[in-house]
Structure formats: structure tokens, C-alpha cells
N, C-alpha and C positions, 0 to 999 in steps of 0.2 A: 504494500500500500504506500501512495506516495499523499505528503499531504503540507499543510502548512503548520499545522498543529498548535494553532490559536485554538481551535474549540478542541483540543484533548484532552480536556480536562480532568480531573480524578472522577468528575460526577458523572461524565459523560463515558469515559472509559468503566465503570461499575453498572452504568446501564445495557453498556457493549459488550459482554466478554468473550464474546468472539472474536477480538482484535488481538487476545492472546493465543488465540490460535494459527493467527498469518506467521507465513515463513517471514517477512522480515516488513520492517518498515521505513521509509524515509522522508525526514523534514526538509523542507524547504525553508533555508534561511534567507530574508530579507537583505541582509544588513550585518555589519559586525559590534555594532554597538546599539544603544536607544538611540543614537541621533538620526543613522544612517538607514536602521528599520523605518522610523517615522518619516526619513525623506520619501521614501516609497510606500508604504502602505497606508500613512496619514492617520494613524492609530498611537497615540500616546501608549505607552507601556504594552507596547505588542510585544519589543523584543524579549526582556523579560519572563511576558506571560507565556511565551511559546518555550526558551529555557526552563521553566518550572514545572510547565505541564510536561514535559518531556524528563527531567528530573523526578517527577511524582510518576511517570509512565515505566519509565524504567527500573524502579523500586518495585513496582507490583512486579512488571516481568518477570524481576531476579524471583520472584516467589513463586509466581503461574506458570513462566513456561521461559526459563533463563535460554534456550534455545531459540528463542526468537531474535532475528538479527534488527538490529535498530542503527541509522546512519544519520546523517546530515547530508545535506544537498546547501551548498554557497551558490546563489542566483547571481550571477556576473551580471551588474547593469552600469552601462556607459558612467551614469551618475553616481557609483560607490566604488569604484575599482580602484580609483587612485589614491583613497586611502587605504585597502590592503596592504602595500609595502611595510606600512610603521606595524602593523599588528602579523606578519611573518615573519618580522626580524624580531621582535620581542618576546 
């Protein structure tokens, strides 16, 4: 499953539990910080909520089904790339 994982919520994943059943899953990240998520998606505290739900997602995993592969996807957009450099060197 590929997704952005703003609505992945703990409430939403305990309504689903069939997501612990996918061979894997991958987020789609915006941005690499809150400034450069919100240049794109126009959502105050998206970057954040989508780190946490994915933090609280991967905690139940390790319990449900630690074989489930979970990834990130970096969405390369004209407008965020060229601050990449400072956050691969640090």
C-alpha cells in the first residue's frame, strides 16, 4: 500500500486491521521538515502528524505482524530539493 499517511492514524489503523496484514507499506513524504511539508501541502503540522502516525503504526506492527515491510517515499519537487543538501550532509 502506498499512501501519504496523514489519516493513519492509531484510530483509524484499530478500525482497519487488515493493514496489518499487507506485505508492506509506503509513505509519501512531502517535505523534510514542517516548513517545506506546509510549502506543499498547505497543512500546518502535517509533517509531524504523518511522523507520529507512522511512529504509533509501526509500534502496533512490531506486535501484529513485525513482518510487515514499512518505507518512506521523498516526493522530489522543483520547490524543496534544494534544501536536501544541508539535511544529507548532517
Amino acid at each position: 500500500m502506498i499512501t501519504n499517511g496523514y489519516m493513519l492514524t492509531p484510530k483509524r489503523t484499530e478500525a482497519q486491521p487488515g493493514l496489518f496484514e499487507l506485505d508492506s507499506i509506503r509513505v509519501s513524504l512531502y517535505g523534510v521538515d514542517e516548513d517545506s511539508y506546509y510549502y506543499v501541502t498547505r497543512r500546518r503540522g502535517a509533517y509531524q502528524a504523518v511522523i507520529q502516525n507512522m511512529i504509533e503504526f509501526l509500534k502496533a506492527r512490531n506486535v501484529t505482524n513485525p513482518d510487515l515491510k514499512a518505507g518512506f517515499n521523498y516526493i522530489v519537487l522543483p520547490e524543496i530539493y534544494l534544501v536536501w543538501p544541508e539535511y544529507l550532509i548532517s
